[in-house]
N, C-alpha and C positions, 0 to 999 in steps of 0.2 A: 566658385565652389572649389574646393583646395581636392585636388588628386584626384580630379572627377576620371582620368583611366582608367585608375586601380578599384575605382566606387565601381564604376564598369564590367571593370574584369570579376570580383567579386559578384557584382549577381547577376551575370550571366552564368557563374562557376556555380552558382547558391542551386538556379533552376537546371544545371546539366548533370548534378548529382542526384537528383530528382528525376529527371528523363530515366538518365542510365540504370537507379532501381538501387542505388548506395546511401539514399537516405527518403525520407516522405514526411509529406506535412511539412510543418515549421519546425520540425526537430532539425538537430544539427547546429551549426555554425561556423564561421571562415573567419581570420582574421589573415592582415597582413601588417607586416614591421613596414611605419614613415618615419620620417624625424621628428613628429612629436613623440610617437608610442608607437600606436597602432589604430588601423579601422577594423573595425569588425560590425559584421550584420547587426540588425535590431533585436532585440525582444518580440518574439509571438508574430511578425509579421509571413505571410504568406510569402512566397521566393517570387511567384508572379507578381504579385502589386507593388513588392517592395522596387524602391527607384534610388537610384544611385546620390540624391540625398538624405536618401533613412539610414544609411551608413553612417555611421558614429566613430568619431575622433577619440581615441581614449588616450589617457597618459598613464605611463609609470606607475603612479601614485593611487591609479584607482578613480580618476576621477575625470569625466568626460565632456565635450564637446555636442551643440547642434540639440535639436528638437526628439531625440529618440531616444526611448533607455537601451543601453546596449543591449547583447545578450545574457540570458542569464549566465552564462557559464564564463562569463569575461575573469574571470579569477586566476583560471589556470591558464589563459590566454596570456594574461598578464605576467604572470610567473614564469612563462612559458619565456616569451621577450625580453622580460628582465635577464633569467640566469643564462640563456643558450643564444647568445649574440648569432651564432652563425645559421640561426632559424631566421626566416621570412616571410613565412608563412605558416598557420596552423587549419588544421582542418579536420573537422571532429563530424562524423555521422553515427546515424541509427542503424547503419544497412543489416540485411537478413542473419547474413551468415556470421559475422563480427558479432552481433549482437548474443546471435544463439548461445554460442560458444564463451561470452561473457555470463549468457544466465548460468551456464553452469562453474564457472568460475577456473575455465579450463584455460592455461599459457597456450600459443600458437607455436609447438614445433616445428624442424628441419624435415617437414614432410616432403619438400620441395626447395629445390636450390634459389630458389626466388626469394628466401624469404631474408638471404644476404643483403635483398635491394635494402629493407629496413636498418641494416647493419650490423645484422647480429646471426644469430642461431636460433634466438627464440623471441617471441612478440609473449613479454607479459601480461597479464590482467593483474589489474590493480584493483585491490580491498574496495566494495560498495561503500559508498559512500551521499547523502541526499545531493540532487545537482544543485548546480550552482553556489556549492558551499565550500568555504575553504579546504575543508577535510578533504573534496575528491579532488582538489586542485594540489592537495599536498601528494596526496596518494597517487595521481598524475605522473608527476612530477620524477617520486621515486620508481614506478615501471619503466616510465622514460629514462633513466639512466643509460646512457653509450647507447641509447636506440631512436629510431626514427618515427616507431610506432608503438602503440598499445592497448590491450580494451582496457575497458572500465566493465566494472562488473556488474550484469544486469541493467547494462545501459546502452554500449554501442564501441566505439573506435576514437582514437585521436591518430593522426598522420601529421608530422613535417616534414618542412622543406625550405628549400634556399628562395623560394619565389612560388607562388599559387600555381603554376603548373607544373611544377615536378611534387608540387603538393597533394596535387587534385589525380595524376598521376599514381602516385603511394598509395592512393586511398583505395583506389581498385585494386589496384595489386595484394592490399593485404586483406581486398573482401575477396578474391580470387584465392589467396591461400585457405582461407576460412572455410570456403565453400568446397576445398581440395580433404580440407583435413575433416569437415565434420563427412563428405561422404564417403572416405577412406574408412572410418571410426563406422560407417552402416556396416563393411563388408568385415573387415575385421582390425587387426592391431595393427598400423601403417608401420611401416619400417625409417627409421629417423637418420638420418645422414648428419654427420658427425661434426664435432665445431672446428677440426684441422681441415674436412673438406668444404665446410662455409668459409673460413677465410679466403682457403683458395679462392673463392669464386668472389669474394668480396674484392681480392687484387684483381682478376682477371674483369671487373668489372670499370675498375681506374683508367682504362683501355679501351675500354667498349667505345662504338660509335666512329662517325668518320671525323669527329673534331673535339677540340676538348668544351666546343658550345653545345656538342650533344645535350637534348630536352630531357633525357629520360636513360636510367640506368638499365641492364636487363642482357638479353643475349638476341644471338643469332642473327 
């Protein structure tokens, strides 16, 4: 079995996004960049029964490897590995607060200086779009621009990263903004911190940790 690690690593990561409460059910999906394409989870399978050969070999081209249909949302996964060579990973959930904040079709502000880990100042949502259809992969695609993160509208979150753990990483981090800004938005108008003081902290973050192998971007 080719990459039986990374088969591994993926769905133990499939069920700890599930523990932790950033996705449920069989919604969701994970892929990671190999030298064919990519593997990414099944189609409709449960994260507990699924076993590190229901993982699926995809290429480039859209067209896949092994006994499983990918997932449905393999599109923008694809698109994803094609245009942004220095991604390795994607990771897309349902979680609460990501989600909420997509049904209303709301961007993630500088509520919080965390929200530099993504790369930017603001976590967009992208135009609904039906899943699994190229429209939400294109619509993906352009929220993603210069950022690491984005919702989708009335559907949930996509996160990247250089490898599944600073992937799976991002993904809490911007259900932890989500969850910052929608209970901000209960009490009143949150106060936004500005895009010269996100850069700052986006350099001051190139530094962070005791080495430059640090796992995870962030402070203190």
């Amino acid at each position: 079995m080719k990459h039986e690690a990374l088969r591994r690593e993926i769905v133990a990561a499939c069920i700890n996004m599930n523990a932790r409460g950033i996705n449920q059910g069989t919604s969701g999906n994970i892929s990671v960049r190999v030298p064919e394409g990519f593997l990414i989870t099944p189609s409709g399978m449960t994260y507990e029964e699924t076993k590190p050969g229901d993982i699926v070999v995809m290429h480039l081209d859209g067209t896949h490897e092994g006994k499983r249909k990918p997932s449905s949302e393999w599109r923008f996964h694809r698109d994803l590995m094609k245009t942004r060579p220095e991604v390795g990973a994607v990771v897309h959930t349902h979680s609460m607060f990501a989600a909420t904040l997509s049904c209303l079709h709301l961007d993630i502000p500088a509520v919080h200086y965390m929200i530099a880990a993504t790369g930017g100042s603001k976590i967009r949502c992208a135009p609904y779009a039906t899943y699994g259809t190229q429209e939400t992969a294109d619509n993906a695609l352009k929220a993603l621009k210069g950022s690491l993160a984005c919702l989708l509208a009335n559907h949930g979150m996509i996160v990247l990263g250089p490898n599944l753990k600073k992937a799976m990483w991002l993904a809490v981090e911007v259900e932890t903004l989500a969850a910052q800004y929608w209970r901000a938005l209960q009490i009143g108008k949150p106060k936004i911190l500005p895009d010269a003081e996100i850069q700052r902290v986006i350099e001051k973050f190139r530094g962070y940790g005791q080495t430059k192998e640090t796992t995870v971007t962030g402070c203190c």
